[in-house]
C-alpha positions as CSV (number, residue, x, y, z in Angstrom):
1,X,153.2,-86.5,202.6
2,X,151.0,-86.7,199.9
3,X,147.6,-85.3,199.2
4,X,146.6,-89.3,198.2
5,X,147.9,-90.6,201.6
6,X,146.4,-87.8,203.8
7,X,143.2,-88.3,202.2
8,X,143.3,-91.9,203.2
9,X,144.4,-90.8,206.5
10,X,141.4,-88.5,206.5
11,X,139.0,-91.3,205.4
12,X,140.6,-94.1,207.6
13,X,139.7,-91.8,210.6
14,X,135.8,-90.9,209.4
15,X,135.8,-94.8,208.8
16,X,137.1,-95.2,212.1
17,X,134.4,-93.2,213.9
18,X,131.6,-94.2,212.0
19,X,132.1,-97.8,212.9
20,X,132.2,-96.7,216.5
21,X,129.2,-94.6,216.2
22,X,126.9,-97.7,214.6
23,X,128.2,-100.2,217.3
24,X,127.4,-98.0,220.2
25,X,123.8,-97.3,218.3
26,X,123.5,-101.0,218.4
27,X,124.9,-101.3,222.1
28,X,122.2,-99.3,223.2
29,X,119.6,-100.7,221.1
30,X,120.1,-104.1,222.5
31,X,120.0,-102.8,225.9
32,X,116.8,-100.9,225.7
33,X,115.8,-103.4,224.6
34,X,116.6,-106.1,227.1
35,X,115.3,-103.7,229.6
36,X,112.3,-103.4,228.0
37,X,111.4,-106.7,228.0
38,X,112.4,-107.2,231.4
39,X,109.9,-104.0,232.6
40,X,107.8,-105.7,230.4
41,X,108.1,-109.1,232.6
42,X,107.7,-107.1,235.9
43,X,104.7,-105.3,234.5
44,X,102.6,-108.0,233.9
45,X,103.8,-109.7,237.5
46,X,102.6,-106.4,239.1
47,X,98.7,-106.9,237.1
48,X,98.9,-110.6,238.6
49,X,99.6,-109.6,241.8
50,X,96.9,-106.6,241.8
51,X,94.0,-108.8,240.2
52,X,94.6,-111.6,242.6
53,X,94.4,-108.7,245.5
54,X,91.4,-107.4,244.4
55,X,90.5,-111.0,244.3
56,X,90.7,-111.5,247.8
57,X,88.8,-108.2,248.4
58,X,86.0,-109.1,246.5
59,X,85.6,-112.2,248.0
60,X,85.8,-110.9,251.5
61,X,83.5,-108.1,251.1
62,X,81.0,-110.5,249.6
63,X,81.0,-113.0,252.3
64,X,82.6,-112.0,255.1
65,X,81.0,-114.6,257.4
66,X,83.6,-116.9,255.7
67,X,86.4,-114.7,256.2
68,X,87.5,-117.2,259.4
69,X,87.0,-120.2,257.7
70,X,89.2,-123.3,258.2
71,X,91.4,-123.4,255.0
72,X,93.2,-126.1,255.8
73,X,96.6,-124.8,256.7
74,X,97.7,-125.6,260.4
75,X,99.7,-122.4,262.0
76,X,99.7,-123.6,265.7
């Protein structure tokens, strides 16, 4: 064997590993990312939930003589 073709070997192999390497970089970047933005999404539904909550609190500490109040909704 030659000193030409093990060099190529040689290369062929770094060449080889590298690629790997970049792809799984850009495997994980794309799933950071996509749980990012999903965390994302759940954070913001967790500040809806809480501001309508203290919402509610608010209002009933305010008025509580309207805390029985007919809303409307029939659960007989």
């Amino acid at each position: 064997m030659s000193w030409t073709a093990l060099n190529q070997a040689a290369l062929g192999i770094i060449t080889a590993v590298l690629g790997y390497l970049r792809e799984r970089r850009l495997v994980d970047g794309a799933l950071a990312e996509a749980l990012n933005k999903h965390l994302q999404g759940a954070l913001d539904e967790i500040k809806k939930a809480n501001a309508a909550r203290d919402a509610v609190r608010v209002g009933a500490a305010s008025h509580p003589e309207r805390l029985r109040d007919d809303d409307g909704f029939k659960r007989d």
